[in-house]
C-alpha positions in Angstrom: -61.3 21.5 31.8 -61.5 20.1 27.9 -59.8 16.6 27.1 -58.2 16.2 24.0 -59.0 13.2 22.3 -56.2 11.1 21.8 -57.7 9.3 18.4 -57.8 12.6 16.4 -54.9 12.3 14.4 -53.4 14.5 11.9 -52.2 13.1 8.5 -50.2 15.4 7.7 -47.9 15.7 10.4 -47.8 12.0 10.8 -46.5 12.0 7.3 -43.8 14.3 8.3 -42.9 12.3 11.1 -42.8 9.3 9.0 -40.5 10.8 6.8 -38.1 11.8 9.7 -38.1 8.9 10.8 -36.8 7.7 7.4 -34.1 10.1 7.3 -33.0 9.1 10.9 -32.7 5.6 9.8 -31.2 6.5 6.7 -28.6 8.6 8.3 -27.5 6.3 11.3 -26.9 3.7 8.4 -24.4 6.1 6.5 -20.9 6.1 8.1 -20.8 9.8 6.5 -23.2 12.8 6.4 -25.8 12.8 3.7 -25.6 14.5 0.5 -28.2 16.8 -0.6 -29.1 14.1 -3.4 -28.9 11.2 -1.0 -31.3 13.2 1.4 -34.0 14.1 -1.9 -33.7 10.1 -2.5 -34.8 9.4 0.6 -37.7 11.8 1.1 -38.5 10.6 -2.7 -38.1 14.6 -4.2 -37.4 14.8 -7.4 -35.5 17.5 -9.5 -38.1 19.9 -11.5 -36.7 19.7 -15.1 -35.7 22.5 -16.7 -38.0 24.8 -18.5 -35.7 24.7 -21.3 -35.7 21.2 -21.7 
């Protein structure tokens, strides 16, 4: 039977962990559910512009 090595780690989904985490904290702090904008803020998205702009 293999072990797995328990040092291999993978960027990516420790990233998305960390930004879970961030919105956990971020909800628990709000006394009311987060807004779609409040929830972008917090996983630092930012609206594309407009083509047209």
């Amino acid at each position: 039977m293999r072990k797995t090595d328990a040092r291999v780690q993978d960027p990516l989904v420790l990233d998305e962990i960390e930004l879970y985490g961030e919105l956990v904290i971020a909800a628990s702090a709000s006394e009311q559910r987060l807004s779609q904008a409040q929830i972008d803020e917090v996983l630092g998205v930012h609206p594309e512009t407009s083509a047209r702009d």
